[in-house]
FITORDO-26489 format. One line per field, with one value per residue: residue in three letters; x, y, z of N, C-alpha, C, CB in turn. Coordinates in Angstrom, 1 decimal. Last residue first. Glycine has a CB too. Example, Ala and Ser with C-alpha at 12.3 -4.5 7.8 and 13.67 -1.06 7.14 Angstrom:
<martis>
type ser, ala;
n.xx 12.8, 13.2;
n.yy -2.2, -5.7;
n.zz 7.1, 7.8;
ca.xx 13.7, 12.3;
ca.yy -1.1, -4.5;
ca.zz 7.1, 7.8;
c.xx 12.9, 13.2;
c.yy 0.0, -3.3;
c.zz 7.9, 7.8;
cb.xx 14.1, 11.3;
cb.yy -0.6, -4.5;
cb.zz 5.7, 9.0;
</martis>
This chain:
<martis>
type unk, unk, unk, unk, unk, unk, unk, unk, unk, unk, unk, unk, unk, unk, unk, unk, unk, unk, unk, unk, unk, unk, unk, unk, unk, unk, unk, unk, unk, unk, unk, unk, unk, unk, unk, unk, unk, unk, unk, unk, unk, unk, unk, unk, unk, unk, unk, unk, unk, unk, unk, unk, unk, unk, unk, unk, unk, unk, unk, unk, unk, unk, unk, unk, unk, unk, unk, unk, unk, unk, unk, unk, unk, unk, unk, unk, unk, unk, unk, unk, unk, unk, unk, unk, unk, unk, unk, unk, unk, unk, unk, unk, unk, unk, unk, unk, unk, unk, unk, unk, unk, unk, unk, unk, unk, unk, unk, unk, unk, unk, unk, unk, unk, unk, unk, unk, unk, unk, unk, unk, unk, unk, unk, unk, unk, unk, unk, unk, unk, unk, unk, unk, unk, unk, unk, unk, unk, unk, unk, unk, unk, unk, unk, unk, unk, unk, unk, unk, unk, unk, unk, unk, unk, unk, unk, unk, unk, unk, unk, unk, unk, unk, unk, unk, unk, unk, unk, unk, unk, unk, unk, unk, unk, unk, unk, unk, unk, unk, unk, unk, unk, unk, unk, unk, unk, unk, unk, unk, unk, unk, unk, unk, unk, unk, unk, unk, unk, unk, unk, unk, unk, unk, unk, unk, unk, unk;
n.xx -45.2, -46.4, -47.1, -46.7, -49.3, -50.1, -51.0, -53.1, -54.2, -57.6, -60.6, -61.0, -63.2, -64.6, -64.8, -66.4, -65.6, -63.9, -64.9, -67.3, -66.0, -65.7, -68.0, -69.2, -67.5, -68.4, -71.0, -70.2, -69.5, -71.1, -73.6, -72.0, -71.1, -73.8, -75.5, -73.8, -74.0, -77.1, -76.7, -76.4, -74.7, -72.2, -72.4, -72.2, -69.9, -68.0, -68.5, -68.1, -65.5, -64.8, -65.3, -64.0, -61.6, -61.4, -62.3, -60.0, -57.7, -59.0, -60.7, -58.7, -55.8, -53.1, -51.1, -52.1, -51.3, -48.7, -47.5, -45.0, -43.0, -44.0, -43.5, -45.7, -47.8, -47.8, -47.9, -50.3, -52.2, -51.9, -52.6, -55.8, -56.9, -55.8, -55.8, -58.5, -59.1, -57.6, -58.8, -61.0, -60.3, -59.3, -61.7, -63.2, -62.1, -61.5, -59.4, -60.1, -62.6, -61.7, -60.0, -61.9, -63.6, -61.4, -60.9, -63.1, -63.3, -61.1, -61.7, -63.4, -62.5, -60.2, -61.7, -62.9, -61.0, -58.9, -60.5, -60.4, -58.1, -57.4, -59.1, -57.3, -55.2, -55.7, -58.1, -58.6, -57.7, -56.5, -54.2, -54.5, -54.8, -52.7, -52.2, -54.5, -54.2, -51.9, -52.8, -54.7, -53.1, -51.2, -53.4, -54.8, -51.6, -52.5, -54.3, -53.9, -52.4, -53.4, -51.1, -50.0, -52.5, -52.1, -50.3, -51.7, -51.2, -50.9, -51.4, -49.5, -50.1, -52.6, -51.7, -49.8, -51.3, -52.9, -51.6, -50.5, -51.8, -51.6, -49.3, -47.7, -48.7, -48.9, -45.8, -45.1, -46.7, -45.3, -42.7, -43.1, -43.8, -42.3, -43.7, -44.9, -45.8, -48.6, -48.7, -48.5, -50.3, -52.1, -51.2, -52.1, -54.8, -55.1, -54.9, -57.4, -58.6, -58.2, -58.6, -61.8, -62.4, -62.0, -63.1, -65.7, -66.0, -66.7, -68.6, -71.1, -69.8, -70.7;
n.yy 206.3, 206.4, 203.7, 204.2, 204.4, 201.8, 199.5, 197.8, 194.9, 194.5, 192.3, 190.8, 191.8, 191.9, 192.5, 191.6, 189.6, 188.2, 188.4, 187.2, 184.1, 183.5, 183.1, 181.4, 179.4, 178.5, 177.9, 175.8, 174.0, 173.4, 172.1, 170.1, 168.6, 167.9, 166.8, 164.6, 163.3, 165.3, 166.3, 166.5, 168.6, 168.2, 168.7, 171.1, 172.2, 171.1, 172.3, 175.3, 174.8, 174.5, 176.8, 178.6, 178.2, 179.1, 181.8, 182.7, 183.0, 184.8, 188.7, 191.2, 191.8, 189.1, 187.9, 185.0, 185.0, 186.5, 187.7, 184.8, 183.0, 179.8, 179.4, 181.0, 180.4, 177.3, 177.4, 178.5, 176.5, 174.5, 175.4, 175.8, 173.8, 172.0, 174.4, 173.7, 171.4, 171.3, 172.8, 171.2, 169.1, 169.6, 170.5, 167.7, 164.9, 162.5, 161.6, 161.1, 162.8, 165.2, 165.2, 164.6, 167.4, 169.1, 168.1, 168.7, 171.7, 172.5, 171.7, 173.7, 176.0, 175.7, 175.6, 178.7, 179.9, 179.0, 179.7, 182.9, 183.4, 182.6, 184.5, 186.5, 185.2, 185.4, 186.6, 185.3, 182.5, 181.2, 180.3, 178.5, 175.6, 173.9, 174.3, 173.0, 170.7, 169.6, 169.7, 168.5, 165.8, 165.8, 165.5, 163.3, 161.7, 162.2, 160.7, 157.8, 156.7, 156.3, 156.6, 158.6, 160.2, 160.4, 158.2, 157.2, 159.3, 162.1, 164.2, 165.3, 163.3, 165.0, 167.7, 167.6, 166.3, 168.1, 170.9, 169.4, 168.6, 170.9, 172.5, 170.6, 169.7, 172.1, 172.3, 170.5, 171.0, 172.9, 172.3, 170.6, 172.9, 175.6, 179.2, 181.7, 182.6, 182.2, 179.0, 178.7, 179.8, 177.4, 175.4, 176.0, 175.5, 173.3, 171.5, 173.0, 171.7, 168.7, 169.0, 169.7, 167.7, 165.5, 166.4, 166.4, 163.1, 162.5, 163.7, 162.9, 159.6, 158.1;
n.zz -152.1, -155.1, -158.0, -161.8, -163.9, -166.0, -169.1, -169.4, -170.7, -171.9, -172.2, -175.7, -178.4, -181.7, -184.3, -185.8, -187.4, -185.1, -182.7, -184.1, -184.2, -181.8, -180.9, -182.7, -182.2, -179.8, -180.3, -181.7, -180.2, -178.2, -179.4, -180.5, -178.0, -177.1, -179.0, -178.5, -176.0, -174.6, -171.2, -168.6, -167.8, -168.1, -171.0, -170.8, -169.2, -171.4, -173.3, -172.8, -172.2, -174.8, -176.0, -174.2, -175.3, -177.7, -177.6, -176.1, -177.9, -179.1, -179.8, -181.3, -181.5, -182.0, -180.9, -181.7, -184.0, -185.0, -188.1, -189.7, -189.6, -190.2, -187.4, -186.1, -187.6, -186.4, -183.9, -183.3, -184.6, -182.8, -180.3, -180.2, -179.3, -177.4, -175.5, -174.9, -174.5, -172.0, -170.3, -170.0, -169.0, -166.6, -165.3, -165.1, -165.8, -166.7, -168.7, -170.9, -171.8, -171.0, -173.2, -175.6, -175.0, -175.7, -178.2, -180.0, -179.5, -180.1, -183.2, -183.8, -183.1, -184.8, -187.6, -187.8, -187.3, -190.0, -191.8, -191.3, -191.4, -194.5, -196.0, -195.1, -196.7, -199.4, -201.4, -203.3, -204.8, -207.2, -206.0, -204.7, -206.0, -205.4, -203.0, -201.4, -202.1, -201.0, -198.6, -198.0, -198.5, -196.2, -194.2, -194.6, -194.4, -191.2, -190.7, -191.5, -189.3, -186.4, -184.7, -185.1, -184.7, -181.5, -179.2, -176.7, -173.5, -171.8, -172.1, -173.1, -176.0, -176.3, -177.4, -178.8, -181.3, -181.7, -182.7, -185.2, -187.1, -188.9, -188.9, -189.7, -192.2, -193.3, -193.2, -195.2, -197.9, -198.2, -198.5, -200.8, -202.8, -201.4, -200.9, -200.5, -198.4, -199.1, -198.7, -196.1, -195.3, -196.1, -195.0, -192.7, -193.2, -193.9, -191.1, -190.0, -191.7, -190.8, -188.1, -187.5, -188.8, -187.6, -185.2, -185.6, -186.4, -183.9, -182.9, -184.3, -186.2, -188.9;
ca.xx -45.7, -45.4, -47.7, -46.7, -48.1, -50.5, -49.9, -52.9, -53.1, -55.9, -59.9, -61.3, -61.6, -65.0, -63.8, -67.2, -65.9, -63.0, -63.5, -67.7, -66.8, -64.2, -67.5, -69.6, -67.4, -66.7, -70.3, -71.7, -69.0, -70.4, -73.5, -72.5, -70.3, -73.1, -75.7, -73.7, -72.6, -76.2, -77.1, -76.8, -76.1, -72.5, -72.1, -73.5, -71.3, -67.8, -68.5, -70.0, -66.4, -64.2, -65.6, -65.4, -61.8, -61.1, -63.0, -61.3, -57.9, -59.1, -60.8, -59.6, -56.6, -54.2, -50.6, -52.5, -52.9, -49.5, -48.3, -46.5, -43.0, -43.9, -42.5, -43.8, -47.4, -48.2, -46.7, -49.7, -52.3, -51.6, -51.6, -55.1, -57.3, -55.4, -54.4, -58.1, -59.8, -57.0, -57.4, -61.0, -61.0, -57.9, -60.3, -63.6, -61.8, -62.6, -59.3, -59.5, -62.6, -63.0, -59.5, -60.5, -64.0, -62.3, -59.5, -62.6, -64.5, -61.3, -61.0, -63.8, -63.7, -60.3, -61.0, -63.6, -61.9, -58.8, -61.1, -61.9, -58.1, -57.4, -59.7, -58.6, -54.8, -55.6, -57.4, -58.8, -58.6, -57.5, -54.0, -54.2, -55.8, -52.9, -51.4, -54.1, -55.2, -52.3, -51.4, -55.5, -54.0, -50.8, -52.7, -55.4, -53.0, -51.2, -54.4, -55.0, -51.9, -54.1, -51.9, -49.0, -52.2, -53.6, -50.3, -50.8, -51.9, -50.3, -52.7, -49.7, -48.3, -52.0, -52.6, -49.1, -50.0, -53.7, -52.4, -49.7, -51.4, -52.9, -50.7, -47.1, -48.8, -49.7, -46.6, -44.8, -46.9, -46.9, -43.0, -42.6, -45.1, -42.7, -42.6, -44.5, -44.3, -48.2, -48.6, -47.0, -49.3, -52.5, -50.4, -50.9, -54.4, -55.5, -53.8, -56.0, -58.9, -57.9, -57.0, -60.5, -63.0, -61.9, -61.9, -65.0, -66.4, -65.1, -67.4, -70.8, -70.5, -69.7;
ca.yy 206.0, 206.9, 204.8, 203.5, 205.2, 202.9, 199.8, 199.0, 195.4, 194.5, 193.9, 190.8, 192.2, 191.7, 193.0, 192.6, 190.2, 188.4, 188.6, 188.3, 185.2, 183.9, 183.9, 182.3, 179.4, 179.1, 179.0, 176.9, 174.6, 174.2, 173.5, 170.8, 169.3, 169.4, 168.5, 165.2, 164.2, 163.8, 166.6, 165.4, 168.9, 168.1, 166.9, 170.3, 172.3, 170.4, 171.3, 174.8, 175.6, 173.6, 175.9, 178.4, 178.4, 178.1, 180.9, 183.1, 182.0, 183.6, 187.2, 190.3, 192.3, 190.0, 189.3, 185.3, 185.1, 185.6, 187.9, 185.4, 184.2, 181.0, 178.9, 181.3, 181.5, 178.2, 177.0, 179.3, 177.8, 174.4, 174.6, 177.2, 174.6, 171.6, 174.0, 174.9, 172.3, 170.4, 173.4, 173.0, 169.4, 169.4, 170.9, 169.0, 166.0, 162.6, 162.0, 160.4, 160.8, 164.5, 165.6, 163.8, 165.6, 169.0, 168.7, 167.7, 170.8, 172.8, 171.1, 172.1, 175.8, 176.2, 174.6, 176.9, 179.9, 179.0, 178.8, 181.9, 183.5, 181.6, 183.0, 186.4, 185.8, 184.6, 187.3, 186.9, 183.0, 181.6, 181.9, 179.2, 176.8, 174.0, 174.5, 174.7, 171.0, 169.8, 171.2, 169.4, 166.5, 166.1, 167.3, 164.3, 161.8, 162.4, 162.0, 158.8, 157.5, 156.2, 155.2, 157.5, 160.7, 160.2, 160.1, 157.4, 158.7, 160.3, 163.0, 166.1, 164.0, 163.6, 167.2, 168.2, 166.1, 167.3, 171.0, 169.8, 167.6, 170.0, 172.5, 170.7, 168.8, 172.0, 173.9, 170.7, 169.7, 172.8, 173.3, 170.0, 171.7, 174.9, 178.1, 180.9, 182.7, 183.9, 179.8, 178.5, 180.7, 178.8, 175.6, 175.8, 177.2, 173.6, 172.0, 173.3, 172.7, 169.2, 168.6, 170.0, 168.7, 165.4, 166.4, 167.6, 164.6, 162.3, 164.0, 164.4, 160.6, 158.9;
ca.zz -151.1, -155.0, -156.6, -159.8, -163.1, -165.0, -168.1, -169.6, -169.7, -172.2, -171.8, -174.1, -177.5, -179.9, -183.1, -184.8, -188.2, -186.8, -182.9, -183.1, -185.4, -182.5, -180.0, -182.5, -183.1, -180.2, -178.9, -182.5, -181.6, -177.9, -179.0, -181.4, -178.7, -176.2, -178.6, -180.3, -176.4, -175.5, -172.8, -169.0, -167.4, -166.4, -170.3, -171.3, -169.1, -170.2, -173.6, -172.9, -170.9, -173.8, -176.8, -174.6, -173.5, -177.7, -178.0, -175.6, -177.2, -180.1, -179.0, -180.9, -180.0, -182.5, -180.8, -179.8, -183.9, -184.0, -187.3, -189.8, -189.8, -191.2, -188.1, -185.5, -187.6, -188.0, -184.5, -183.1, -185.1, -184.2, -180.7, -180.4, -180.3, -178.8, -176.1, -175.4, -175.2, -173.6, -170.9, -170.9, -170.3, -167.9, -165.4, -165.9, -164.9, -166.1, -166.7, -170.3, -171.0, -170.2, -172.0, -175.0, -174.8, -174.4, -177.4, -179.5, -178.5, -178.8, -182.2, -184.0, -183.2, -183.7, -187.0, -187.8, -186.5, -188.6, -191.8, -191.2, -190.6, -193.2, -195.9, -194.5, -194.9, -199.0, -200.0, -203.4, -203.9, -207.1, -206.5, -203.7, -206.1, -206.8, -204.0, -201.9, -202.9, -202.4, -198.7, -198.1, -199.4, -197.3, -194.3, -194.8, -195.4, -192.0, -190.3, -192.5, -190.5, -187.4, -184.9, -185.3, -185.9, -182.4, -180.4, -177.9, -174.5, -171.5, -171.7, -171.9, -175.0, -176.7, -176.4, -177.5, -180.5, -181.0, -180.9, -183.5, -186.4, -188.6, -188.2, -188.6, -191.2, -193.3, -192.8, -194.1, -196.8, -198.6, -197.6, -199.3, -202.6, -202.8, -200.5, -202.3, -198.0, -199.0, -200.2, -197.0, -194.7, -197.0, -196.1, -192.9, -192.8, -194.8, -192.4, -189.7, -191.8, -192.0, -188.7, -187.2, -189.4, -188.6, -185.3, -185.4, -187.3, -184.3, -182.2, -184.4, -184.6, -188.2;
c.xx -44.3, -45.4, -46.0, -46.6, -47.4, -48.9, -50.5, -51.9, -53.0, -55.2, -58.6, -60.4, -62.6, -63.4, -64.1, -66.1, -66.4, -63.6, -63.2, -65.8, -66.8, -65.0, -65.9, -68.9, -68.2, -66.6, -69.4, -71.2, -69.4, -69.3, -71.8, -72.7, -70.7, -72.2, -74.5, -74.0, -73.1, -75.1, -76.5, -77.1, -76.8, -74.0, -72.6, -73.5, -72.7, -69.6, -68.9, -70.0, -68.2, -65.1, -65.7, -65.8, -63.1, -61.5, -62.5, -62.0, -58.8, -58.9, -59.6, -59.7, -57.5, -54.9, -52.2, -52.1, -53.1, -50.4, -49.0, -46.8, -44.5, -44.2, -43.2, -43.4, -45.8, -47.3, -46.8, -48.3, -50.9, -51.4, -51.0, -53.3, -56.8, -56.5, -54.6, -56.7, -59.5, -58.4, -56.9, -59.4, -60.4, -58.9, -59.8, -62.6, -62.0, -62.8, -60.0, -58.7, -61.3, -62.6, -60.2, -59.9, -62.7, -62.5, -60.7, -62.0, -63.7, -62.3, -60.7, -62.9, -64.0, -61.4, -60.8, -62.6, -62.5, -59.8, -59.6, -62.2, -59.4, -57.5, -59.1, -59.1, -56.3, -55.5, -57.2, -57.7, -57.8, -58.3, -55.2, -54.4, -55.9, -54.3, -51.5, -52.8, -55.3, -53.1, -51.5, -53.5, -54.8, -52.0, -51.9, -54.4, -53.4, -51.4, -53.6, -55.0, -53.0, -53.3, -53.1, -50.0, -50.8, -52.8, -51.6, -51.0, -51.2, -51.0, -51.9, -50.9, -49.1, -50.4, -52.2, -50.5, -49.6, -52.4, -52.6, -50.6, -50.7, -52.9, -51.4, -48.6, -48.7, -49.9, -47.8, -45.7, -46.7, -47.3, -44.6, -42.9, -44.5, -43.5, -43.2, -43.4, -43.9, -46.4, -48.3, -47.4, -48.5, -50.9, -50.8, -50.4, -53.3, -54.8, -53.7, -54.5, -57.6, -57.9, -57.3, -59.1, -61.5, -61.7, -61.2, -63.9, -65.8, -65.4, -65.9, -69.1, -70.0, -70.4;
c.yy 207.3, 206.9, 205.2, 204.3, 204.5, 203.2, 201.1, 199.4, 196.5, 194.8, 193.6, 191.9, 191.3, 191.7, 193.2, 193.4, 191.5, 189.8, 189.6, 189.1, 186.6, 184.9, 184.3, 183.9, 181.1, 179.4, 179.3, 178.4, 176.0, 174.4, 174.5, 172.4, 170.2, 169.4, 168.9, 166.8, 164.6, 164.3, 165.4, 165.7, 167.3, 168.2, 167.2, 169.1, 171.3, 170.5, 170.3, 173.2, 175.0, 173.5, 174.3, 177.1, 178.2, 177.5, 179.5, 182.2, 181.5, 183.0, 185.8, 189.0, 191.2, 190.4, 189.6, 186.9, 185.4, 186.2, 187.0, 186.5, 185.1, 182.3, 179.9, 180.6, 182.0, 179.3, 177.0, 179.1, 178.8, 175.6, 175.2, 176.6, 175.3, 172.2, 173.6, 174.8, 173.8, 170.7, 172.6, 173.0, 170.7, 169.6, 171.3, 169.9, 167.4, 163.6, 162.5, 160.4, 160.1, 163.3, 164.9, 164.1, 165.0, 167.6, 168.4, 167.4, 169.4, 172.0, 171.9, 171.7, 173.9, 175.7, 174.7, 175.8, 179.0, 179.2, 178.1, 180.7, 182.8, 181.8, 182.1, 184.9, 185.9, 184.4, 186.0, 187.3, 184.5, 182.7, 182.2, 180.5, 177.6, 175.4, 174.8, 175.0, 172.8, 170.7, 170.7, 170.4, 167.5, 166.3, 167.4, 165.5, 163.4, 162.7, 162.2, 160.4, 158.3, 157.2, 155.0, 156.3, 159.4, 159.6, 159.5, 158.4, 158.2, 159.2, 162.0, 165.0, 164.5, 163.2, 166.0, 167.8, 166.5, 166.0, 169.5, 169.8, 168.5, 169.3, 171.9, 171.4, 169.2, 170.7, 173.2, 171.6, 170.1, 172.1, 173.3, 171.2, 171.1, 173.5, 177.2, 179.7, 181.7, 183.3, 180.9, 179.3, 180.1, 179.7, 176.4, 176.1, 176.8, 175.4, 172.5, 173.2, 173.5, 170.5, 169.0, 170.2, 169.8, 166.7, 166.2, 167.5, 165.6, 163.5, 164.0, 164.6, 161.8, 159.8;
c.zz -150.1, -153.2, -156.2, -159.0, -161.9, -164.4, -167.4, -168.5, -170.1, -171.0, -171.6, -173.5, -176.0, -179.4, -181.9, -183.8, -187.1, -187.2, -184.3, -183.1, -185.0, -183.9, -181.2, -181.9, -183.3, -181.1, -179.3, -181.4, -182.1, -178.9, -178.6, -180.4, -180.1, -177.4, -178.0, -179.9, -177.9, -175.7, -173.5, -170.3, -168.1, -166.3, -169.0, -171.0, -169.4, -169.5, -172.3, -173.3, -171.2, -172.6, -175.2, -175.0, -174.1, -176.1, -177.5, -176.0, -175.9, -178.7, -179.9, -180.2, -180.3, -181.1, -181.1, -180.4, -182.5, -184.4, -186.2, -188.4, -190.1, -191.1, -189.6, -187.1, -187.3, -188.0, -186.0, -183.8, -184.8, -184.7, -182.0, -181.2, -181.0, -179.8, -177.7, -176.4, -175.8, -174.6, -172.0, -171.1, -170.8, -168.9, -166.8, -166.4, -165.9, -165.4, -166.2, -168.9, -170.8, -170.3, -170.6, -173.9, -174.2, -174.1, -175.9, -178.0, -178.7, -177.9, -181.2, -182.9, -182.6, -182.8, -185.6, -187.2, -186.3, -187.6, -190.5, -191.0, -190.4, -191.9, -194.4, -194.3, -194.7, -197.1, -199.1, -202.3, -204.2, -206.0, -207.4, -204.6, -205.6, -207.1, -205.2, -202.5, -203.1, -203.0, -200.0, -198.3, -199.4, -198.5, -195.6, -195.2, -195.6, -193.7, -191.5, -192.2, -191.0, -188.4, -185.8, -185.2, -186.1, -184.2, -181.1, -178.5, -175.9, -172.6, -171.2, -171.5, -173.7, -175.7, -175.9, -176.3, -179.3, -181.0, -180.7, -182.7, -184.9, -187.1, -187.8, -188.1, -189.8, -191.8, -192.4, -192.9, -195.3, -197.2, -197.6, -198.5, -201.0, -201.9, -201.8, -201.7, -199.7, -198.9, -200.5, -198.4, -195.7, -196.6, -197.2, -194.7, -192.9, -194.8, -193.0, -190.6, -191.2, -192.5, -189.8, -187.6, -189.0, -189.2, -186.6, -185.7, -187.2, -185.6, -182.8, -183.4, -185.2, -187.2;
cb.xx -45.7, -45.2, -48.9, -45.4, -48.6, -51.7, -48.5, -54.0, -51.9, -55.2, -60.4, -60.9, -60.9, -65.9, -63.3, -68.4, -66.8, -63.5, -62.8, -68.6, -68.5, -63.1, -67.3, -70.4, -68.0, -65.6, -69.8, -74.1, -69.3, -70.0, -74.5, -73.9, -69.5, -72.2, -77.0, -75.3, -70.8, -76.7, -76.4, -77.9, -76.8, -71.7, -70.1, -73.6, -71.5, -66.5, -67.4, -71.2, -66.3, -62.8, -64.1, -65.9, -61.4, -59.7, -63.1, -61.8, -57.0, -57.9, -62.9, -60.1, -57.4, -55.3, -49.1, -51.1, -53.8, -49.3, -48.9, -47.7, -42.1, -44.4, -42.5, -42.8, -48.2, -50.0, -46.3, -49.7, -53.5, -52.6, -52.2, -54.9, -57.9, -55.4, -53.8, -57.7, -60.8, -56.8, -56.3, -61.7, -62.8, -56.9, -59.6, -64.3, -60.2, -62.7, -58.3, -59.0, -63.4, -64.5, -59.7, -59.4, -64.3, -63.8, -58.8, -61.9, -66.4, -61.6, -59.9, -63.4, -64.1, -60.3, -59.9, -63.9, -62.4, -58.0, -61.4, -62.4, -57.7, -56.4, -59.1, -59.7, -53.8, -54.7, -58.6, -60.5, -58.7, -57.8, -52.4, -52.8, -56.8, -53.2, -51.0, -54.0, -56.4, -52.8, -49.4, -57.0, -54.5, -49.9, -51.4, -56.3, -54.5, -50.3, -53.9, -56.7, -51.3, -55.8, -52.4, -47.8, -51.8, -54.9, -48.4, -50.8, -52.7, -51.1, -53.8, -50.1, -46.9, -51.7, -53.9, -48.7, -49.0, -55.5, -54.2, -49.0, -50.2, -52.9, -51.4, -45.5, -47.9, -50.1, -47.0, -43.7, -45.8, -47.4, -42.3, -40.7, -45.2, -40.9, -42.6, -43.3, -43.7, -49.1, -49.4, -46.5, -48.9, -54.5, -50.2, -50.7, -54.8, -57.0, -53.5, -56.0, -60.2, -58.5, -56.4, -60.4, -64.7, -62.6, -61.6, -65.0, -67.7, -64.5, -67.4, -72.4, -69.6, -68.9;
cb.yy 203.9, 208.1, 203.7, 202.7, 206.6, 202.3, 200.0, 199.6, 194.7, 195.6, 194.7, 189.2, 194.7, 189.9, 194.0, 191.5, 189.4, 186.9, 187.0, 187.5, 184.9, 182.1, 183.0, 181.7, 177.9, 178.5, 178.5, 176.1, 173.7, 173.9, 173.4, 170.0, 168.3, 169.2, 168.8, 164.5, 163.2, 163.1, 168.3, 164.9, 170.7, 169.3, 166.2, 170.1, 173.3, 171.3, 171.2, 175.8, 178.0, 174.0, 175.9, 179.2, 180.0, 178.2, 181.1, 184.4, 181.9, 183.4, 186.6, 190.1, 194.2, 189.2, 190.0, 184.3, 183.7, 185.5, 188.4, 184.0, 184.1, 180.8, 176.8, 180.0, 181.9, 178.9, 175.7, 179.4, 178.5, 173.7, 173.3, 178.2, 175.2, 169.8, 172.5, 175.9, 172.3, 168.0, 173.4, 174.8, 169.6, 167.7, 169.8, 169.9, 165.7, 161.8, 162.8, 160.3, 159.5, 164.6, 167.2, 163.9, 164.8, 169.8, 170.8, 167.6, 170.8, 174.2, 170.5, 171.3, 176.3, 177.2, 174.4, 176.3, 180.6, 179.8, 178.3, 181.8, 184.7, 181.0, 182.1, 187.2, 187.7, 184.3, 188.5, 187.5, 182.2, 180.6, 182.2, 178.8, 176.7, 172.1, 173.8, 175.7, 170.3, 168.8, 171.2, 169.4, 166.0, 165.1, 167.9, 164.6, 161.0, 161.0, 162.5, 158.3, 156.6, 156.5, 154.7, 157.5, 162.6, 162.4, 160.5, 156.6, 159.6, 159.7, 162.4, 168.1, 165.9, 163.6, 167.1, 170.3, 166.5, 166.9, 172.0, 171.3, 166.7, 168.7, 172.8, 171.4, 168.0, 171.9, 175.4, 171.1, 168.6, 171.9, 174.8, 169.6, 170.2, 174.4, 177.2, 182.4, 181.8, 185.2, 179.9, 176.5, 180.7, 179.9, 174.5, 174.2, 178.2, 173.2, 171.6, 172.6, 172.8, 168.6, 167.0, 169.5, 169.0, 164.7, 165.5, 168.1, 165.3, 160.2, 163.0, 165.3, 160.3, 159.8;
cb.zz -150.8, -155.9, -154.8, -159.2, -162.5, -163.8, -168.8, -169.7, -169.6, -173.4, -170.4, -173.3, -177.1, -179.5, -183.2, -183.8, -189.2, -188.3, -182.9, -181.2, -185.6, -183.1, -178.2, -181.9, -183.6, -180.1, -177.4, -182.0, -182.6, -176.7, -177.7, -182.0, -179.0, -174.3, -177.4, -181.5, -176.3, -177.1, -173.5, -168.3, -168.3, -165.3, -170.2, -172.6, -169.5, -169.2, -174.4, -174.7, -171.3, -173.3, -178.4, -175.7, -172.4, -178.3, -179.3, -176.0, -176.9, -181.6, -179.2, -181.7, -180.0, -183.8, -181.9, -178.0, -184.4, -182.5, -188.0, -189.8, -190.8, -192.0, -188.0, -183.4, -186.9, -188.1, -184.1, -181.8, -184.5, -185.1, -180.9, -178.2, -180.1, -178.9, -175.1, -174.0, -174.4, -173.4, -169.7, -169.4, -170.2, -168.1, -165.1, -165.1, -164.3, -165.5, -166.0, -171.0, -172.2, -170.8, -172.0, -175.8, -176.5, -174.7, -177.9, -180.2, -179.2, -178.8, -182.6, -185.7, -184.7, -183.9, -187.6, -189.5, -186.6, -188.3, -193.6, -192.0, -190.2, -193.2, -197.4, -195.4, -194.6, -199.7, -199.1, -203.2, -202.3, -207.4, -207.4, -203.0, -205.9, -207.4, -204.2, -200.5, -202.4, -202.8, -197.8, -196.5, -199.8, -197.5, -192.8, -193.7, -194.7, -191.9, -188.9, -192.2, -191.6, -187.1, -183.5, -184.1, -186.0, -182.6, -182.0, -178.7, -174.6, -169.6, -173.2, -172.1, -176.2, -178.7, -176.9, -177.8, -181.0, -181.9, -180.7, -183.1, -187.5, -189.8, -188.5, -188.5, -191.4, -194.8, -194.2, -194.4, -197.1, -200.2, -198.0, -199.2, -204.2, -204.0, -198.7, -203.8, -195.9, -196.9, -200.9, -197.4, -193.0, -196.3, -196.6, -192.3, -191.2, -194.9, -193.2, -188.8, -191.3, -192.6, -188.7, -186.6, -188.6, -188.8, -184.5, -184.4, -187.2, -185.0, -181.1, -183.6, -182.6, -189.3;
</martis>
């Protein structure tokens, strides 16, 4: 298995996995498990996929599908082991994030060959999932938080595209530019890195 498809792998299921941590704080029941989890896993690299012109990833290989129903099992059944369920997934949102922004990048690269749309399907199918997490279970956005996220996800896309234009193998560049977003959203969680806000001012008075 390439370091590319890996991410993605890494990606969806981790993403489910934050879906159906948000279903276990809202005690929904095992279909809501599922649901929460699919609609994470599987969104950003739907809307990617859709905005590519491409088949859907996840209608032509089911196993996605799969994955999100057993990673909304498996926090079902161990959700009320963990301590702090909202941290865990803001963590194991960074990672996934992470993972699939550099996918999201790649797939953007080979299929229009255009630095561009990389980053922005580096970004999208980072951030995607996370956001329709939160609207549909009522949660806090992760875009309302001050720290970085859709910073990383821009990164992740930015050192993916770079490494390719510098001739790196694709295993380094997408590794490095995991390790970048991955870095840059850490710095967010645990350092409260911010990018600078809109501060509203007085209007001139001419």
């Amino acid at each position: 298995m390439n370091a590319i498809i890996l991410l993605d792998y890494l990606g969806v299921a981790l993403f489910a996995a934050t879906g159906a941590l948000a279903a276990s704080r809202k005690q929904l029941d095992i279909i809501g498990f599922m649901f929460l989890a699919a609609i994470t896993g599987l969104g950003g690299g739907t809307v990617r996929d859709l905005i590519l012109g491409v088949p859907v990833f996840w209608v032509e290989q089911q196993f996605y599908v799969l994955a999100c129903a057993i990673a909304a099992v498996i926090v079902f059944f161990t959700a009320h082991l963990i301590e702090s369920r909202y941290r865990l997934l803001l963590w194991f949102d960074a990672v996934a994030l992470s993972a699939y922004g550099v996918f999201g990048a790649y797939k953007g690269l080979a299929v229009t060959n255009s630095e561009t749309v990389a980053v922005v399907m580096g970004m999208l199918t980072g951030i995607f999932g996370g956001v329709l997490r939160d609207i549909i279970a009522n949660e806090p956005s992760v875009l309302m938080r001050h720290e970085v996220y859709v910073a990383a996800a821009m990164a992740a896309g930015v050192v993916y595209v770079a490494c390719n234009a510098m001739g790196l193998p694709r295993a380094w560049a997408a590794g490095l530019a995991f390790v970048v977003a991955f870095a840059v959203r850490s710095g967010g969680l645990h350092l409260g890195w911010t990018v600078p806000a809109y501060r509203p001012r007085p209007g001139r008075k001419y």
